[in-house]
C-alpha distance (Angstrom), angle and dihedral (degrees) to the residues before:
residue distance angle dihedral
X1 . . .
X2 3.66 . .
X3 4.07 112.2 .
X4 3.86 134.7 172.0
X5 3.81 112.8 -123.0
X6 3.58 110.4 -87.1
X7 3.88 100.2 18.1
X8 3.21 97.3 117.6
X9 3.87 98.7 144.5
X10 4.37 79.2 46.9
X11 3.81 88.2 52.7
X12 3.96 97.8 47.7
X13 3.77 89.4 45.4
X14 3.80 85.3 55.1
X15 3.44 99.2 44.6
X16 4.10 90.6 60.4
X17 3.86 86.8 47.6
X18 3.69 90.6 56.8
X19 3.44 91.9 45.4
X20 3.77 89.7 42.0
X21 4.24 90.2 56.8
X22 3.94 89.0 48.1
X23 3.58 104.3 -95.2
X24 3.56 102.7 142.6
X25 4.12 98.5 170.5
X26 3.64 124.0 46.5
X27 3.86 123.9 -175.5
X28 3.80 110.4 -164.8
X29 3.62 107.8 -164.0
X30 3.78 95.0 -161.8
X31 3.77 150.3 -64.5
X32 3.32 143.7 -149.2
X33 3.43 97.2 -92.8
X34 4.14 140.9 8.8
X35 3.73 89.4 -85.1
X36 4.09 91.1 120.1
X37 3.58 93.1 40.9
X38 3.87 95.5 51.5
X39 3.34 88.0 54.0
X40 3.41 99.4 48.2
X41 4.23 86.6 56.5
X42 4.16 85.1 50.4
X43 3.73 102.1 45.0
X44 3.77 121.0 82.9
X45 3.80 106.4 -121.7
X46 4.19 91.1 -113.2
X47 3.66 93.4 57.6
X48 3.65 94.7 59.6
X49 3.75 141.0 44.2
X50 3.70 125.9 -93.9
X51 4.46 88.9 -84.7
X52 3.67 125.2 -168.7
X53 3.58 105.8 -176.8
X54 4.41 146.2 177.7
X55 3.62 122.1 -136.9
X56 3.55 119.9 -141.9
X57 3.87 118.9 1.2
X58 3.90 102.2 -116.7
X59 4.06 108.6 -142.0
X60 3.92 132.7 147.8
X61 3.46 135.2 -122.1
X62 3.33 121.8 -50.5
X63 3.96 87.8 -7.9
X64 3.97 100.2 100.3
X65 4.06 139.7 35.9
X66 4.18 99.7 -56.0
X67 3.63 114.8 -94.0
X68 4.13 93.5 9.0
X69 3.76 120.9 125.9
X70 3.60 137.2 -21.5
X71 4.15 107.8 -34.1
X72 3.88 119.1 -155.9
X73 3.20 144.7 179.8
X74 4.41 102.9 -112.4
X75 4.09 81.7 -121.1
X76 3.29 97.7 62.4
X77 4.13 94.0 46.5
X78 4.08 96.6 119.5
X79 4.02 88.5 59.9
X80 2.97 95.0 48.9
X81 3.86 98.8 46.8
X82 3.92 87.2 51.7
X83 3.85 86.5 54.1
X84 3.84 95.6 55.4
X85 3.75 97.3 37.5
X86 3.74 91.5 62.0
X87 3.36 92.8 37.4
X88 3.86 101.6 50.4
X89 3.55 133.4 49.3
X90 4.09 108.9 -98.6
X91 3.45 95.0 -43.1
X92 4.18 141.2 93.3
X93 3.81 107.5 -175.7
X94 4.02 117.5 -160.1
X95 4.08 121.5 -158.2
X96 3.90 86.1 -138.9
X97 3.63 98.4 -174.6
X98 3.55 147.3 6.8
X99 4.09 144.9 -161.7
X100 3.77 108.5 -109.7
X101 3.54 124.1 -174.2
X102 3.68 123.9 -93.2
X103 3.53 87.3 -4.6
X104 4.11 104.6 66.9
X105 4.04 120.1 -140.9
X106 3.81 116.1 -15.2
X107 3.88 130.1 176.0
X108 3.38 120.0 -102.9
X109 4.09 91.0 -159.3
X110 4.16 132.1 56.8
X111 4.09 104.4 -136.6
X112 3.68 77.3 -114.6
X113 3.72 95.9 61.8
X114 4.08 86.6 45.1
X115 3.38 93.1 55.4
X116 4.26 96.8 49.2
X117 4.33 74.9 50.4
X118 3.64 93.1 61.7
X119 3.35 99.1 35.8
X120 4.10 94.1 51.8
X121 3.60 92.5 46.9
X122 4.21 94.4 49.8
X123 3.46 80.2 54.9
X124 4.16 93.4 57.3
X125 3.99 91.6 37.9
X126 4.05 90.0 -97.6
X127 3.65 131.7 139.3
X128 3.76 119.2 -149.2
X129 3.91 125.8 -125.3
X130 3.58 123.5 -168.5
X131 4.56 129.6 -146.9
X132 4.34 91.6 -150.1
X133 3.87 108.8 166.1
X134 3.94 93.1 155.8
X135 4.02 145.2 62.8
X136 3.65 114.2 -80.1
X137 3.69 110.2 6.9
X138 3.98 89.2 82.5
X139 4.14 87.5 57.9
X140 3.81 82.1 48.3
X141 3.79 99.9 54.5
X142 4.25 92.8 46.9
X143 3.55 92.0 48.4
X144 3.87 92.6 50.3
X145 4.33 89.5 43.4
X146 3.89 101.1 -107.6
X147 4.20 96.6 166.1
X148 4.01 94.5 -152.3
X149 3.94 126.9 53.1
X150 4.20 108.5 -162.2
X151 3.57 101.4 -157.0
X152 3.90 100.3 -21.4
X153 4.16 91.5 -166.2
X154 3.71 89.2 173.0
X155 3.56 102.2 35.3
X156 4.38 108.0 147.8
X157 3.39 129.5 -140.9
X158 4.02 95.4 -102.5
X159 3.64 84.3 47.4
X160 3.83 96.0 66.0
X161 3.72 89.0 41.6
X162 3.68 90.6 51.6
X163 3.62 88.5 50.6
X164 3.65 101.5 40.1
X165 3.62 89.5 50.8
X166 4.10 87.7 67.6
X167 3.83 88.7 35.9
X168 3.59 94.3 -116.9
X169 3.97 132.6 166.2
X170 3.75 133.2 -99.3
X171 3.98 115.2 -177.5
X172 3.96 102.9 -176.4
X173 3.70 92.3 -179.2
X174 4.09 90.3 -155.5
X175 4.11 85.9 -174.2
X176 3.51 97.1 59.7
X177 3.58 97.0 39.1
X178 3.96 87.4 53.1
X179 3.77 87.2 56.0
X180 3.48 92.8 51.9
X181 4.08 91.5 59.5
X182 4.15 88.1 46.4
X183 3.76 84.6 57.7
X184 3.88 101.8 39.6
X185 3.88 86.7 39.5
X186 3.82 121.0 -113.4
X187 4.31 98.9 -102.8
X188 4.15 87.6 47.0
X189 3.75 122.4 105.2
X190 3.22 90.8 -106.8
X191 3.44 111.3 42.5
X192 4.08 83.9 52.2
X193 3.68 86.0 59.8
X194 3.44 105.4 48.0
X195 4.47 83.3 48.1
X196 3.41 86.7 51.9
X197 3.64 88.6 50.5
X198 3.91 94.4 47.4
X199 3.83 97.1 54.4
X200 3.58 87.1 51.5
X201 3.93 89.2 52.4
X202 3.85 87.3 51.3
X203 3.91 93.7 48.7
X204 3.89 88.4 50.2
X205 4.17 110.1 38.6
X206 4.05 92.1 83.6
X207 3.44 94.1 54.6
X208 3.79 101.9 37.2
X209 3.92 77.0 59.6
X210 3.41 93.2 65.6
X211 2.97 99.1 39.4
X212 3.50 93.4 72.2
X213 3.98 97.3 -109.1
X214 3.94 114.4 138.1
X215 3.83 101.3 -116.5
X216 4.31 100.7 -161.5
X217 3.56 137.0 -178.0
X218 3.22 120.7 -109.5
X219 4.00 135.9 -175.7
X220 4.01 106.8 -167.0
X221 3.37 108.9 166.2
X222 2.95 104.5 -23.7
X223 3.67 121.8 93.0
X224 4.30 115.7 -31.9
X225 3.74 135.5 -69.0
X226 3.57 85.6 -97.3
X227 4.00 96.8 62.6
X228 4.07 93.5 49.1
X229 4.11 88.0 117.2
X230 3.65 83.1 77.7
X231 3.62 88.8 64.9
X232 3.46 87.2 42.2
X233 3.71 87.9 60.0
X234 3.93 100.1 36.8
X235 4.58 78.3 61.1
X236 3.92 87.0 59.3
X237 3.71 92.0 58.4
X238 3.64 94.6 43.8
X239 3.69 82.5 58.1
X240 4.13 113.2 -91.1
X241 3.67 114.1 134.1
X242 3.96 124.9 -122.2
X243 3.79 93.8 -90.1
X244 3.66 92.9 43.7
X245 3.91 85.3 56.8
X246 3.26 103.2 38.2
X247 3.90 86.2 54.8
X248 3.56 92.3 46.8
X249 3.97 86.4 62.9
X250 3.43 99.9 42.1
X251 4.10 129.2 4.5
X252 4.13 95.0 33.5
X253 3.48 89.1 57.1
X254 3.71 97.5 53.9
X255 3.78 89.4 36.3
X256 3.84 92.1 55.1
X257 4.05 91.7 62.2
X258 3.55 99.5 40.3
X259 4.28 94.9 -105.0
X260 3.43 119.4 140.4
X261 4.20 116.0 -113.3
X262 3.54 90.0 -175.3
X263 4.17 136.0 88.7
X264 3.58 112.1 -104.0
X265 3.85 141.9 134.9
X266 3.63 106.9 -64.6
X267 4.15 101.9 5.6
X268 3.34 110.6 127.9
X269 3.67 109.5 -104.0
X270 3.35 122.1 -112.1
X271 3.42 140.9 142.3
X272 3.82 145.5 157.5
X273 3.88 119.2 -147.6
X274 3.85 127.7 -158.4
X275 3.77 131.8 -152.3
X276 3.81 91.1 -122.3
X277 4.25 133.1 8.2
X278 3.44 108.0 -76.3
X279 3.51 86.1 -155.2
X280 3.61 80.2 78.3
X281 3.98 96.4 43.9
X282 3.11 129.6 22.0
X283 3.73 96.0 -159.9
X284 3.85 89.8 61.8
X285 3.65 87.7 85.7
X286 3.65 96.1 65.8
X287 4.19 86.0 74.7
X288 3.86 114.1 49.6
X289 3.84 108.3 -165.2
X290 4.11 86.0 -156.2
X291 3.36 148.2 -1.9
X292 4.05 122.3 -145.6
X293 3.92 113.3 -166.7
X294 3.72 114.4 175.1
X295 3.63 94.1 -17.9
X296 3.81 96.4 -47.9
X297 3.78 134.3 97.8
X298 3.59 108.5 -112.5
């Protein structure tokens, strides 16, 4: 669910549409502010999706959109990981690197410093997710344990055997990352980059598959929660099958945090039905027929 700070009345109406268009788990890897986790506190838990959710996107200077999140110096990175583990809900989310001018992408975080972040948020119940749009910082954050890669560009092929060996998540968000190069312009520095950086996501989502690493959908910026079957679709052209999709939007994502997707005694019931097997088409999940949260049809 992405949310502006202070929309609150923006971010409840989006939470029904997501739960409207079938999306029945949202994990909201941070803003720049508690908006998502206020709401959380307000919203009675069948009006919303099952939400796990950061707090405030920590960054440092200069290393992040100006003014956005929680902005540290790297020193002081186990504070501030306390701070947003008991603040959020499961998750600490890191800006881990950042474009600076005349001097391209650079990380924001030693593998040192990533590893202090992982290990002060275990310690507070919290998961750490990781923003990594350049070379080397990914290898960084699975060699210091961070469980969720955001965009990952220039993830390697021990990287996604590292992580698929603890089972943990990589959300490419291919969309978003397409946007990006329509705004920086496709013959700029960095819209070669971030290319670069998608045909090495291609070349590596089969076999972070199985290698056991949860590859999710994810909508960033670009578009809402509800429209993340176009990412789902965008994964099939990159080469994923229609199971591998259709988990990516649905099973993974439960999988990845340790919830049960399945019926049994005691799960919460949900469940989102389709006119035809999606299996089949793709498209088909576009149109939910209905949507059962906690028993009742939203």
């Amino acid at each position: 669910m992405e949310v502006g700070p202070g929309d609150s009345e923006g971010a409840r109406r989006r939470a029904a549409d997501a739960l409207a268009a079938g999306v029945t788990l949202v994990l909201d890897k941070g803003w720049g502010d508690e908006t998502v986790i206020e709401l959380l506190r307000s919203m009675p838990p069948e009006e919303r999706p099952h939400v796990e959710a950061a707090a405030q996107i920590i960054s440092v200077p200069d290393g992040y959109f100006p003014g956005f999140g929680h902005v540290i110096e790297p020193e002081a990175i186990a504070d501030s990981v306390a701070r947003q583990a008991k603040a959020g809900r499961g998750w600490v989310k890191l800006a881990g690197d950042w474009p600076r001018r005349g001097r391209g992408p650079v990380s924001n975080f030693t593998e040192a410093e990533l590893a202090t972040a992982v290990q002060v948020a275990g310690q507070h119940g919290s998961k750490v997710a990781i923003h990594t749009m350049a070379p080397g910082t990914p290898s960084d954050a699975v060699r210091a344990g961070v469980q969720s890669i955001e965009h990952g560009l220039f993830l390697t092929e021990d990287d996604v055997v590292a992580l698929g060996e603890r089972e943990g998540s990589w959300v490419p968000t291919v969309g978003r990352m397409e946007a990006v190069i329509r705004q920086l312009g496709a013959d700029s520095s960095g819209g070669r980059l971030i290319r670069e950086g998608l045909d090495n996501v291609e070349r590596l989502l089969l076999a972070a598959i199985e290698s056991g690493v949860r590859v999710l959908t994810g909508t960033d910026l670009e578009g809402s929660t509800a429209q993340v079957v176009d990412e789902g679709i965008r994964l099939k052209q990159l080469g994923l099958s229609n199971g591998q999709v259709l988990s990516a939007v649905s099973d993974a994502g439960f999988d990845s945090v340790g919830r049960t997707s399945v019926f049994e005694v005691g799960a919460s019931a949900d469940a989102v039905l389709f006119a035809a097997n999606p299996l089949e088409d793709l498209e088909v999940l576009r149109h939910p027929v209905h949507v059962i949260r906690k028993g009742a049809v939203r």
